[in-house]
RODO-2510 file (C-alpha; in nm, 4 decimals, decimal comma):
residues 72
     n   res          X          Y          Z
     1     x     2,6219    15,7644     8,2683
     2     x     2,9269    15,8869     8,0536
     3     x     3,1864    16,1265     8,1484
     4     x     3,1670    16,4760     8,1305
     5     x     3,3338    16,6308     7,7621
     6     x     3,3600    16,9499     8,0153
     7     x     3,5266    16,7503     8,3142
     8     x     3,7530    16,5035     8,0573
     9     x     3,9037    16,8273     7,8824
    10     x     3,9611    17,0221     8,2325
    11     x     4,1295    16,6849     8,3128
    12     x     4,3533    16,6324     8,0760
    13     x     4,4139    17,0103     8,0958
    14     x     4,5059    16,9029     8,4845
    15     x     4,2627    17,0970     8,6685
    16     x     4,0679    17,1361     8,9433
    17     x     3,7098    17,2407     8,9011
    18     x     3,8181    17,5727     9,0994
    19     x     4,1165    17,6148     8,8992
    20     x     3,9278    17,5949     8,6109
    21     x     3,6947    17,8539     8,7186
    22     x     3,9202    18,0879     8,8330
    23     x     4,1170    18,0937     8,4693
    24     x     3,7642    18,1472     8,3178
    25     x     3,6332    18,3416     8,5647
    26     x     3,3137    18,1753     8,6999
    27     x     3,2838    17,9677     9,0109
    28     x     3,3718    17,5853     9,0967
    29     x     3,0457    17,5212     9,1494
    30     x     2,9246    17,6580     8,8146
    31     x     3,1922    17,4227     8,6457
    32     x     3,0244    17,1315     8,8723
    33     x     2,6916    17,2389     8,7068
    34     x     2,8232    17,2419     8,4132
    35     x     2,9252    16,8908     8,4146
    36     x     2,6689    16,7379     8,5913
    37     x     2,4170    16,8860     8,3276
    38     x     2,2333    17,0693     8,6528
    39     x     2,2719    17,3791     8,4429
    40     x     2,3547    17,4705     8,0301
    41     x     2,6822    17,6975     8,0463
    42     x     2,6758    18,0561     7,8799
    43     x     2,9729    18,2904     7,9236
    44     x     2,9966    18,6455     7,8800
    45     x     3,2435    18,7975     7,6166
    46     x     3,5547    18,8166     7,8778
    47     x     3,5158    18,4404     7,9997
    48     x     3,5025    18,3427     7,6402
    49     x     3,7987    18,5460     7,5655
    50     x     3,9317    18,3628     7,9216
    51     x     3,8468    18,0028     7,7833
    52     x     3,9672    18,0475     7,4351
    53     x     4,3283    18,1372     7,5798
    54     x     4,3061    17,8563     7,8438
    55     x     4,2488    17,6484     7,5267
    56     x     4,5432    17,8047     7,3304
    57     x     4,7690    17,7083     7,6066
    58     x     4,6671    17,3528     7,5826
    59     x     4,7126    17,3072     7,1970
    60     x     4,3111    17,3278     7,1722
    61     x     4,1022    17,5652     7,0369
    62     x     3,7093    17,6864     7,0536
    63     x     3,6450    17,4597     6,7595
    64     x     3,7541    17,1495     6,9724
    65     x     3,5050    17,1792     7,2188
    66     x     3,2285    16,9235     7,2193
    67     x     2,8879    17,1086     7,1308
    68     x     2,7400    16,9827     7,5026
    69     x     2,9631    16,9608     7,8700
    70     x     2,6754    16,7733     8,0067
    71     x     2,7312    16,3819     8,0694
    72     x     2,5492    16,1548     7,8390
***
């Protein structure tokens, strides 16, 4: 099984699953579903306005993300 798009961009971001979270404003273990495919993510307004800043910082943006975090 392939590598996460959710878990390679939060590592090359250089985060932890909890740090991650936190910045987004969800929990670790949501990010772990999330990348295990155990669950499809959906955010509310405030995480997406969260995530998209998180992105900014990073020299990424909304339209860089993959359109699935789950493994292949």
């Amino acid at each position: 099984m392939e590598e996460s798009p959710l878990r390679k961009l939060r590592e090359e971001m250089g985060m932890s699953q909890e740090d991650f979270a936190r910045r987004i404003g969800t929990s670790a273990r949501t990010i772990s579903r999330w990348e295990t495919g155990d669950s499809v993510p959906s955010f509310t307004i405030a995480q997406m306005k969260a995530l998209d800043a998180l992105l900014l910082e990073h020299g990424k943006a909304l339209k860089d993300l993959p359109d699935s975090f789950a493994a292949g």
